[in-house]
N, C-alpha and C positions, 0 to 999 in steps of 0.2 A: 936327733935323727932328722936330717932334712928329706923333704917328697917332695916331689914333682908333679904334679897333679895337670895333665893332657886331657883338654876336651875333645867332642866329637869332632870338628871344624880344624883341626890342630894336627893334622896326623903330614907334621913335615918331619923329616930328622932332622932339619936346619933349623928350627923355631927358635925362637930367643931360649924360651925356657926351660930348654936342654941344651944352651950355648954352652955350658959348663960340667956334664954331663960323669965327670970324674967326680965330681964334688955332690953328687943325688944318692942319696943311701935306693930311693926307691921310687918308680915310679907309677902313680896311679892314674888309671883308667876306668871309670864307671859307663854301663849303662842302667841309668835312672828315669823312672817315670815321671819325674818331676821335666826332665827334658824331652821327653818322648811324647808327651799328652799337653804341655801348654797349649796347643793346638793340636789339632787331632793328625798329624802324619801322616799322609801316604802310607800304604802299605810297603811300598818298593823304596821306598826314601827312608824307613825305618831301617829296612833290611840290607842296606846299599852302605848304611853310616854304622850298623853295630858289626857287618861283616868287615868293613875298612879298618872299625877300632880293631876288630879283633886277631885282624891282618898285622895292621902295625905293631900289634903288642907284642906277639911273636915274632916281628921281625929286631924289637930289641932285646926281648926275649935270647933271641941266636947269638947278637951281640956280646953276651953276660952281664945284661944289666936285671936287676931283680924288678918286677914288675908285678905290683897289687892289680889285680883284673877281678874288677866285679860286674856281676854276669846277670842280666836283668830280671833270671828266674833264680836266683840266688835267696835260700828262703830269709839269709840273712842281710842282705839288701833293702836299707830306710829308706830308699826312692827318692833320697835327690843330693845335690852334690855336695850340697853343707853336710847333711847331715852324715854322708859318706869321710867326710874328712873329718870328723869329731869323732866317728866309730875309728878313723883308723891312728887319730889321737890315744884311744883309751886303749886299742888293741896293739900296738906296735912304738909306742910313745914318739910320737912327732911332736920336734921342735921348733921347728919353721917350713913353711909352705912356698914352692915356686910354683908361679904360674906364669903363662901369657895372658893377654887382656882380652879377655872373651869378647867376641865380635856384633856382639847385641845390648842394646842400654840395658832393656832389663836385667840379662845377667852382670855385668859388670856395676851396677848400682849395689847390684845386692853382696858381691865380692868385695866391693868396699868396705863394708862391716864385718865383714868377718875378721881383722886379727884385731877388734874392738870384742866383738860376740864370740868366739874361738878360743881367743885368748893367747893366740903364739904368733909370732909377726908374716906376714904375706909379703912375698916380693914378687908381687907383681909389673910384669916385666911388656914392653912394648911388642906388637905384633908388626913386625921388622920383613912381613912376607910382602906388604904391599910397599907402591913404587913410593907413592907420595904419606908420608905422615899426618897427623891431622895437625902437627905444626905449620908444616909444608903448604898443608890446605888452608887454612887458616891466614896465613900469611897472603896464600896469591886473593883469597877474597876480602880482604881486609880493604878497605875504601873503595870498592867498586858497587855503583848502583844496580848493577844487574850483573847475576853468573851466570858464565852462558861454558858450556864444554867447553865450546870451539877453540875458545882462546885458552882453555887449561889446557887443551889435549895441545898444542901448538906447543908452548910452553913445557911439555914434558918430552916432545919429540927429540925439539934440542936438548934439553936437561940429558938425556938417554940418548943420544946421536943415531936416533931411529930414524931409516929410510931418510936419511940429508948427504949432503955433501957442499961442497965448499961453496954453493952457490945458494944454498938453501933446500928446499924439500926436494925431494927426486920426483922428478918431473912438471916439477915448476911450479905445484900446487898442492895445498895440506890436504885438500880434502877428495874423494873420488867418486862420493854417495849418488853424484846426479850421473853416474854410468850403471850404478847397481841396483838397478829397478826394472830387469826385464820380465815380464810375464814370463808363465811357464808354456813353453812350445809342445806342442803337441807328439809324443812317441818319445819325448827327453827319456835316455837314458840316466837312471839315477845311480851310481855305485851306493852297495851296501855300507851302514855305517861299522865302526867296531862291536864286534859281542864275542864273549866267551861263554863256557859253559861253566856252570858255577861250582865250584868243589866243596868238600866234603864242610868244611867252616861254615860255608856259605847257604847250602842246603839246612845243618843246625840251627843256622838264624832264619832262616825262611820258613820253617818248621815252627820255631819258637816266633815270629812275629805272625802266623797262622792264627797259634792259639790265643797270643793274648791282646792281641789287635783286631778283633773280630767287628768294631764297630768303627773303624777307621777308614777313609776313602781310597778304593785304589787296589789295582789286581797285584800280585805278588811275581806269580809267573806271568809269560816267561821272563826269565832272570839274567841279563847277557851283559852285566855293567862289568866292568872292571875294579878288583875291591883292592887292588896292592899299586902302588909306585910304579910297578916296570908292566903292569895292565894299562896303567892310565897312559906311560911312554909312548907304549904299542898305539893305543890309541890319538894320540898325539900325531904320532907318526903314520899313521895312515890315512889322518885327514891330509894331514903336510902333500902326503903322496899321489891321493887318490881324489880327493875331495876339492881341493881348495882352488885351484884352477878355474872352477865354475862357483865358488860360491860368490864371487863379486857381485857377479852378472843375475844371479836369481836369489838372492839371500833373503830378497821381497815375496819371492815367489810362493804358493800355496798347492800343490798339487794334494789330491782324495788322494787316499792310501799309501802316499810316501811322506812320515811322519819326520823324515831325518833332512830330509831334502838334499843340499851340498852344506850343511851346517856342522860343526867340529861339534857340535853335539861334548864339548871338555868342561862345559860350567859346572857340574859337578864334581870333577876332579880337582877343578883351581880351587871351589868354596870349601871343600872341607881339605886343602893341602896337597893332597897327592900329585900337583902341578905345582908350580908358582909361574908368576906371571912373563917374567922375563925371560925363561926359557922357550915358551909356549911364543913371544916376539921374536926371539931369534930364530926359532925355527924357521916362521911365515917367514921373515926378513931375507934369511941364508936361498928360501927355495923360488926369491924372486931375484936373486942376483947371481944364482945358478941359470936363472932362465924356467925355471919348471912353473911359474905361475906369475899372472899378469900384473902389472901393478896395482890395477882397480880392486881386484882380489884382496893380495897383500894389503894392501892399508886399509881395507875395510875390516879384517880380520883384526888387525894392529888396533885400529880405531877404537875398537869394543872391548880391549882390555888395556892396553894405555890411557885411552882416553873414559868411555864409557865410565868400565868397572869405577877406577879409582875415582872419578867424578860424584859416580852416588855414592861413596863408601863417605866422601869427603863433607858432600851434604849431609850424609846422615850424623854424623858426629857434630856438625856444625849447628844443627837445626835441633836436635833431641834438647828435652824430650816433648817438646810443644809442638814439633811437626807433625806428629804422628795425630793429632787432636785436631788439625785445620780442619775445615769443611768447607771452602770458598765458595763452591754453588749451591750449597746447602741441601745438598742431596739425602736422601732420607729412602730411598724406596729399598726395601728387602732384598732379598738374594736371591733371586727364583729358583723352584728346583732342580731347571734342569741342569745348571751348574755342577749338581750332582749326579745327576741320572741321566743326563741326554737325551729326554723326550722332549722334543722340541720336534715342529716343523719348517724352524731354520735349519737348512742343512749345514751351513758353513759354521754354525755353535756345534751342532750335534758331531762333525766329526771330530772340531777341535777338542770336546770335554770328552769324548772317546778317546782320543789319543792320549791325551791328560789323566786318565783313568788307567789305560791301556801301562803308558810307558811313566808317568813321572816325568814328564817332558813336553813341551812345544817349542816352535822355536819363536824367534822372539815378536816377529808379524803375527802372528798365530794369537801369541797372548796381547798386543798393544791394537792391533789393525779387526779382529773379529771377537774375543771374548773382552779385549778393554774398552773396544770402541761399543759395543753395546751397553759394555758398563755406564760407560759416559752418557751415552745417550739416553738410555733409559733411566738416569737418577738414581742410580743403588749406590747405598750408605757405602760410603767407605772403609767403614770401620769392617764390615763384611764383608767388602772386595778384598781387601789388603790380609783378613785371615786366611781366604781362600787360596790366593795365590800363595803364601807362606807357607800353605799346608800341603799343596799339590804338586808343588814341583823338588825335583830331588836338589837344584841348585838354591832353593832358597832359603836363606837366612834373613833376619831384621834387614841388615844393614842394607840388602842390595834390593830387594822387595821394595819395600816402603818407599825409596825417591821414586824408582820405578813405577811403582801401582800409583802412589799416591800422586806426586808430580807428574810423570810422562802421563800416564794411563788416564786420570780421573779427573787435572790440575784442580785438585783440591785443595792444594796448597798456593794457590792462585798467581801461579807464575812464579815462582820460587826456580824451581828446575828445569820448566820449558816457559817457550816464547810464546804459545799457542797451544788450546788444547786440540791432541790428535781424533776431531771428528771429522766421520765419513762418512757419505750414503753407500747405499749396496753398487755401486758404480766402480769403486775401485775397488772392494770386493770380487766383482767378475772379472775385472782387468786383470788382478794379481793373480788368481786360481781358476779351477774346474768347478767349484763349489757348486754354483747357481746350475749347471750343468743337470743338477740331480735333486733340486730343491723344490720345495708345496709352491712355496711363491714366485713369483715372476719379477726378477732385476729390473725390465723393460717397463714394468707400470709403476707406477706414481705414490700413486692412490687407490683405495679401494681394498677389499677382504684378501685379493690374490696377489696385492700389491708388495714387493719385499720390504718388510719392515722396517731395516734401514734406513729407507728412503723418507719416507715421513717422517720417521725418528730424528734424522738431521735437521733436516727443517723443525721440526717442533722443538729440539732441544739450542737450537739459535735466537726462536722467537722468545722460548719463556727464559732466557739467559739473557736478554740482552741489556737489560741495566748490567750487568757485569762484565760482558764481554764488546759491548759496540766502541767502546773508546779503546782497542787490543787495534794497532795499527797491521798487525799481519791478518785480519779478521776484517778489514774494510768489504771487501769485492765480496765478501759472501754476503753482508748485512747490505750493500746494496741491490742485490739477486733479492733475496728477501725484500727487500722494502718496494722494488717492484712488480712482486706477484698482488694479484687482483684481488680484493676479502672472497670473491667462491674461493679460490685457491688455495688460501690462509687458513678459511674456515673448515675445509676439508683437511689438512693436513692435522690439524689443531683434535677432529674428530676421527680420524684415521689412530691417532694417537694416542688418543682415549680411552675408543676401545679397546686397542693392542693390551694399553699399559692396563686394563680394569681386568682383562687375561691375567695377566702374569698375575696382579693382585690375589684374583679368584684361586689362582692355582691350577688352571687351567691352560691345556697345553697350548701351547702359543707357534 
């Protein structure tokens, strides 16, 4: 008997490993605690991936295909995915196992072994959903002294005759990022994003991750994601519609109490399948050459999943499993609590971990510009940034997390993924949002107990970084700015810093 064996992250009907799908006696679906608690989940990220599994399964289900579905309160359930595929060894006699290539080292190392430890052969098959291969990857980084996007995403443009024409890119240049940076205007109308109300499936898993997720981060209601294919379409389609027009122009932007902003809010449909990537470009592509949205829009959208996505998917396989262990500034400081809880009297942390709480969501300034860039600045271990973000948001998986937190967010990995690490004082924090609007401290001061942390935090994390970072030629103008303030000024920001960071230490609201 051959199985099919579909992870959580897996729910395409196109996947390799139902390419053949005449030839599967059966196929299986678990959810197991061995995937549900390597890290502790979001409550709504649990609820979001066992309701899609269990969307999908019924939807082969309809087809006539037989389908093993094991159901997390199943009291016959070994809690995790080997050990599901050995019970269904002894219960239903499997001869060979199909899979796809689960999208994380760790599990795929451990899939390795198995038709060694198992005992029946694995044909594990490539994940044929994303644009670029890790050959494809591989190949374009092979003899280059430094990866930079810019020139992968170029590179795939054409490869995929995305927004070109016979002259080259449409409108004479690949990139549109320096138009997509406008603050938020004051009275901006924001359209709502997608949400449905959850059905009866969906409400069973929100039920059942109630009771057995009681010590995991993160509110369950309210529940408005889309857990099937033709949800996540809708929703596709009405960023296409309604959204996208403006997200060029403020996709920087940070407004209080609009968590969605003009952002397709789809990275959880693309990471665990119910999207793939090429549809979701043709869409943006089709609704600017209809005329419905601007260019700058268009490619910036395009940008983040031609370019971006497969960019970290590409490092991460290229780099495991020694990237995930760098620590380039040698950061070391704890995880504060309010990571968790939001008692801070930063406001602009406080609403961002509320929303993050709230929805399983920020968007992507939100997580790199105010919860990364404190990261950075304040010196918190990596190894704890990188769970938190794994664990909080409903789009994340290893592969996309880690270059992200780790590269973009923390450069811990010291320039591997970006040119410069993204630090900032509270200056372009008030530029991009309303935040400081409503916050303890004061943007406008410096220095001193009322002074917004940020600010001396930039400064202090240049000074004690600078054997690392002063020879970083896009870092010149700042280490000159620094090397001409005065030692009071030095020595103030140095003790500014101090005692912010001897706060956080104590546990003490900051």
């Amino acid at each position: 008997m051959k199985i099919c064996l579909v992870l959580g992250d897996q729910l395409s009907h196109g996947i390799s490993s139902l390419g053949d799908l005449a030839s599967i006696d059966t196929v299986m679906m678990c959810e197991v605690r061995a995937e549900a608690t390597y890290v502790k989940h979001h409550k709504k990220k649990i609820t979001f991936l066992f309701s899609a599994m269990r969307h999908f399964a019924q939807e082969l289900a309809q087809k006539g295909v037989t389908v093993r579905y094991v159901r997390y309160d199943d009291p016959e359930n070994q809690g995790s995915l080997r050990a599901e595929v050995v019970r269904a060894i002894q219960e239903i006699g499997v001869t060979e196992l199909v899979v796809t290539e689960p999208g994380e080292y760790r599990l795929l190392d451990e899939m390795k072994q198995w038709e060694s430890s198992i005992g029946i052969p694995v044909d594990m098959r490539p994940d044929d959903r994303f644009l670029a291969s890790h050959e494809d990857f591989k190949d374009w980084a092979t003899g280059r002294k430094q990866l930079r996007m810019e020139y992968f995403y170029r590179e795939m443009r054409q490869r995929y005759s995305v927004l070109m024409d016979h002259n080259g890119p449409i409108g004479g240049q690949w990139n549109f990022d320096a138009e997509n940076r406008k603050p938020p205007q004051k009275g901006m109308q924001v359209d709502p994003t997608y949400a449905t109300e959850p059905d009866e499936i969906t409400l069973d898993v929100m039920s059942l991750v109630a009771t057995h997720f009681t010590d995991h981060f993160g509110d369950i209601d309210p529940f408005h994601y889309a857990v099937t294919r033709e949800g996540a379409l809708d929703a596709l389609a009405l960023f296409v519609r309604e959204r996208l027009e403006h997200f060029g122009d403020y996709q920087d932007a940070m407004v209080q109490g609009e968590p969605w902003m003009f952002h397709s809010h789809i990275g959880l449909y693309l990471n665990c399948g119910l999207l793939v990537p090429l549809e979701c470009i043709e869409a943006a592509e089709s609704a600017y050459h209809k005329g419905h949205a601007p260019l700058n829009a268009v490619e910036g959208f395009i940008r983040q999943i031609l370019g971006w996505r497969e960019y970290v998917r590409g490092i991460y396989w290229l780099k495991m499993p020694a990237y995930k262990d760098t620590n380039f500034l040698e950061a070391k400081r704890a995880l504060p609590q309010f990571y968790w809880d939001a008692q801070t009297n930063m406001n602009c942390l406080r609403q961002c971990v509320l929303e993050t709480k709230r929805n399983a969501y920020a968007h992507h300034i939100q997580r790199l510009m105010v919860l990364g860039n404190f990261a950075l600045l304040a010196g918190l271990d990596p190894a704890e940034v990188n769970e938190w973000y794994l664990l909080v948001y409903a789009d994340a998986y290893e592969w996309v997390e880690l270059p992200n937190v780790h590269g973009m967010v923390l450069f811990a990995d010291g320039g591997v993924l970006a040119s410069k690490p993204y630090a900032a004082s509270g200056s372009y924090i008030k530029k991009m949002s309303n935040y400081c609007d409503s916050c303890s401290y004061k943007v406008s001061l410096k220095n001193g107990p009322k002074a917004c942390p940020f600010n001396y935090l930039y400064w202090d994390f240049l000074d004690r970084n600078q054997t690392k970072l002063r020879g970083n030629p896009r870092m010149g103008f700042m280490f000159k700015t620094l090397d001409r303030m005065g030692d009071a000024k030095r020595t103030a920001i140095q003790e500014d810093a101090r005692r912010f960071l001897c706060t956080l230490e104590n546990a003490d609201q900051a």
